[in-house]
N, C-alpha and C positions, 0 to 999 in steps of 0.2 A: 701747164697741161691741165685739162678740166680732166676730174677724178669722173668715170665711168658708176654710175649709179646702178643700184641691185633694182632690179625691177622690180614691180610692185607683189606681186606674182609671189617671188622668191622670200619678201619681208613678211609678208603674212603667211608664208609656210612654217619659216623659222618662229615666229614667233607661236604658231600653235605645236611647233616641236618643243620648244621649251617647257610652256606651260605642261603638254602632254605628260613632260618626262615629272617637272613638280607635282602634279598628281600624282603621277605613277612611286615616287618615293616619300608625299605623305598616306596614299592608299594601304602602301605597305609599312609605311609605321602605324599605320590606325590596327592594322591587323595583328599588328608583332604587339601592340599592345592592348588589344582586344583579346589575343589569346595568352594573354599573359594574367589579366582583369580576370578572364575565366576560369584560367589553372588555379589564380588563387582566391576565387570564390569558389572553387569545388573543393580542395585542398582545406579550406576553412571550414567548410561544410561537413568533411570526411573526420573532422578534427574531435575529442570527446572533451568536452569541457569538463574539466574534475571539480567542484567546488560542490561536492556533496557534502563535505564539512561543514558547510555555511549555510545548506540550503536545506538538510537530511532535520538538524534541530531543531528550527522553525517552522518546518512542513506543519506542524498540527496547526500554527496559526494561522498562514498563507493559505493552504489547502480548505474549501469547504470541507464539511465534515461527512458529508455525501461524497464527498470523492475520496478520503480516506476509506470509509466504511459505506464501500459501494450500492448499488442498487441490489446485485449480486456475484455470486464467488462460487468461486470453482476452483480447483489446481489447473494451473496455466500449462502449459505445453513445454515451455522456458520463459525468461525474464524476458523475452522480446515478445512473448504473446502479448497482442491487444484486450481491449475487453470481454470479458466474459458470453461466450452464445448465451443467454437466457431459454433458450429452450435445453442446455444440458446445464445450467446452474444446480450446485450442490444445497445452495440457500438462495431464499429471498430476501431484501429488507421490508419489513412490515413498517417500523418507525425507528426517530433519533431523538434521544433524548435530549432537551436542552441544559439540562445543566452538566456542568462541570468540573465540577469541586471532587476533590478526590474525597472525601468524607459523603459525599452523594452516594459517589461512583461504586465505590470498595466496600466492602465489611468484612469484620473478624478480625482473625492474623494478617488477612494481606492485605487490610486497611492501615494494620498497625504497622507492619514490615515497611510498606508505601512510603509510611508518613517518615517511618523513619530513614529512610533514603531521598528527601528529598522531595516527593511528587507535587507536581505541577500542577497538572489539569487530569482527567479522566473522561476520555470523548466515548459516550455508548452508543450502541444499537440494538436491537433486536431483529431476529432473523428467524423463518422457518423452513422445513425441507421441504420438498417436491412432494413427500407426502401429504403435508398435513400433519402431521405426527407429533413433529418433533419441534421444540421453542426453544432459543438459546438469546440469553444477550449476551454481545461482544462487548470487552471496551478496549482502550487503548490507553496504556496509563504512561503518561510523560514524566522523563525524570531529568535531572540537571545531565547537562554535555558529560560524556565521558562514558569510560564502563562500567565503574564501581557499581552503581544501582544496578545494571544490568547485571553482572556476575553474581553478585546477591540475590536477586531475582532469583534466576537460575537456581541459586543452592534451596531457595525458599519453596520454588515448585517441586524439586526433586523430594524433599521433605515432605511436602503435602501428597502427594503422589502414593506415600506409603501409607498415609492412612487409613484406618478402615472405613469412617466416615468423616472426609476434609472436609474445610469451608469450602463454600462457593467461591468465597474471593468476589466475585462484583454482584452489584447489585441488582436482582430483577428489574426491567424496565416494559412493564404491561403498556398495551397498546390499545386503547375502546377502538371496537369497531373493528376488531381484527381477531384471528385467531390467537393473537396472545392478550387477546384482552383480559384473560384472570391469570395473566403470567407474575406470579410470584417470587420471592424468597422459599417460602416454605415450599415450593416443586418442584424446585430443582435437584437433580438427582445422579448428576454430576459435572464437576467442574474442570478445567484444565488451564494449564500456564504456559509461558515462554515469553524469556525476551526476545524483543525482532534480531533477526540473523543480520539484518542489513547493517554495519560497523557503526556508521554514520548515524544512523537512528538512535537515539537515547531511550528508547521506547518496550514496554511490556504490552504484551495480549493476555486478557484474562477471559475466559470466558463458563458460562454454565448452562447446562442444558435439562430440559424436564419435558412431560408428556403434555402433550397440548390439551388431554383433557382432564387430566390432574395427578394420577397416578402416579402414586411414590415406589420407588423400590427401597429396598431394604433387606434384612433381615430375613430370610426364608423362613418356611414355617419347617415344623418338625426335624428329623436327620439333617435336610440341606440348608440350616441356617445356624449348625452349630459352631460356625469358626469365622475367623476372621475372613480367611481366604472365599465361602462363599459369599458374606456378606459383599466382597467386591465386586466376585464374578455376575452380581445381579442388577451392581452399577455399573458394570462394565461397558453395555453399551452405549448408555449416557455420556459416560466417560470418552467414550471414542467417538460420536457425534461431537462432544466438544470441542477435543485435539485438533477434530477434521477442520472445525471452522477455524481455532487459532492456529494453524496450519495454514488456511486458506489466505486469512489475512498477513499474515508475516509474509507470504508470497507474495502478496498484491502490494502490499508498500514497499517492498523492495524493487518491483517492479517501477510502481509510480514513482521513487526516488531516479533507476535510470531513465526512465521518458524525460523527465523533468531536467536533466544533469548532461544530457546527450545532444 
C-alpha cells in the first residue's frame, strides 16, 4: 500500500509551527535573562562599596588638591549635598600653594607636635569671605593610617584653644594680585584645629585667619584689656571665622570620601 503523503500545504504549516514555538521559548529565555542582567545591574548599582579604608589615606595623593580644598565651601545640607552654590559660598579660594613639606606648611607647636606624629605632606590654601574682610589659609596635615596622630591632635588643639595668645599653627600662604597679597604670619589673629571626623581619613585641618587689611587684635586698651579673658574675646571673632572654615572643610572631605566610596 502506497503511504498517503501530507500535502504540501500542511508541511510548510507545521514547519512554521515549530519554528514559531522555538522562537517563542528562546524570546522568553532572552527575557528571563534580560530581566535578570538588569535586576543584577541595578542591585549592583544600589550596592555601597566600602573600601574607604584604602581609598580615605591616599585621597591626598590621588585627589588634586583643588578638589580637596575646593574653589569654595560652605556647610552642606548633609553628606549627600553636591557642590557648593557659589553665590551662597561662606569662602572663596584665592590660591594653592605648591609646596608641601610639613616644615613649609606648619609653625610653632603644631609644627613641632606634627612632626612628632608622624606628618606627611601639608596641602594649603588660601580663602576669603564674601566680604572682603576676612583672609584665612587652610591646610590639611596628613598623618600615617591610623588614629593615634589624630587623637593627639585633638588633645593638642584642645590645649591651644586655652590659650590666651596660641600659634597659628599653619603657615600664612600670601597670594599677589589678590586680596591676600600681604597675607602674612604676623596677621593673623586667630587660629583653629581639628582632626577630620571622617574615621578613614588620617587627616588634620589647621587653619588661621586675619583682617584683610592688616589689623591685629589683641590686647585692649585701658579697663577692657586687663585679663586674659578679654584679651580672647577681641580674638574671638577671628577665632570663629577660622573654626567656620575648618568646619567647612572636615565637612567637604568627608563628603568627597562618600562620593568617591559610593
Amino acid at each position: 500500500m502506497s503511504v498517503p503523503h501530507r500535502p504540501p500545504g500542511a508541511q510548510k504549516g507545521g514547519g512554521r509551527t515549530c519554528l514559531g514555538v522555538g522562537l517563542g521559548i528562546v524570546g522568553a529565555l532572552a527575557l528571563i535573562g534580560g530581566g535578570a542582567l538588569t535586576a543584577h545591574a541595578y542591585s549592583n548599582h544600589g550596592q555601597t562599596t566600602s573600601n574607604r579604608s584604602e581609598y580615605g589615606p591616599a585621597m591626598w595623593r590621588n585627589e588634586p588638591v583643588a578638589t580637596l580644598l575646593p574653589e569654595t565651601l560652605a556647610y552642606r545640607e548633609n553628606v549627600q549635598s553636591k557642590s557648593t552654590d557659589r553665590n551662597r559660598a561662606q569662602w572663596h579660594r584665592l590660591g594653592i600653594s605648591a609646596k608641601t613639606g610639613c616644615d613649609e606648611g606648619l609653625r610653632g607647636a603644631t609644627a613641632t607636635e606634627a612632626g612628632k606624629l608622624g606628618c606627611k605632606a601639608v596641602l594649603r590654601a588660601t580663602y576669603v569671605d564674601p566680604t572682603g574682610n576676612t583672609v584665612a589659609t587652610a591646610a590639611v596635615v596628613v598623618f600615617p593610617e591610623g588614629d593615634t596622630a589624630k587623637t593627639a591632635m585633638n588633645t593638642f588643639f584642645d590645649g591651644e584653644s586655652e590659650k590666651r595668645d596660641p600659634s597659628a599653627g599653619v603657615t600664612a600662604y600670601p597670594v599677589p594680585g589678590t586680596l591676600a597679597a600681604r597675607w602674612s604670619d604676623d596677621r593673623s589673629n586667630g587660629s583653629a584645629g581639628k582632626s577630620v571626623t571622617e574615621m578613614s581619613l588620617p587627616y588634620a585641618v589647621v587653619t588661621s585667619a586675619g583682617a584683610v587689611d592688616g589689623r591685629k587684635a589683641g590686647p585692649l586698651p585701658g579697663e577692657w584689656g586687663g585679663s586674659d579673658i578679654d584679651a580672647k574675646e577681641d580674638r574671638s571673632p577671628w577665632r570663629g571665622a577660622a573654626d567656620n572654615l575648618a568646619d567647612a572643610i572636615d565637612q567637604h572631605l568627608g563628603a568627597l570620601v562618600m562620593e568617591e566610596t559610593t
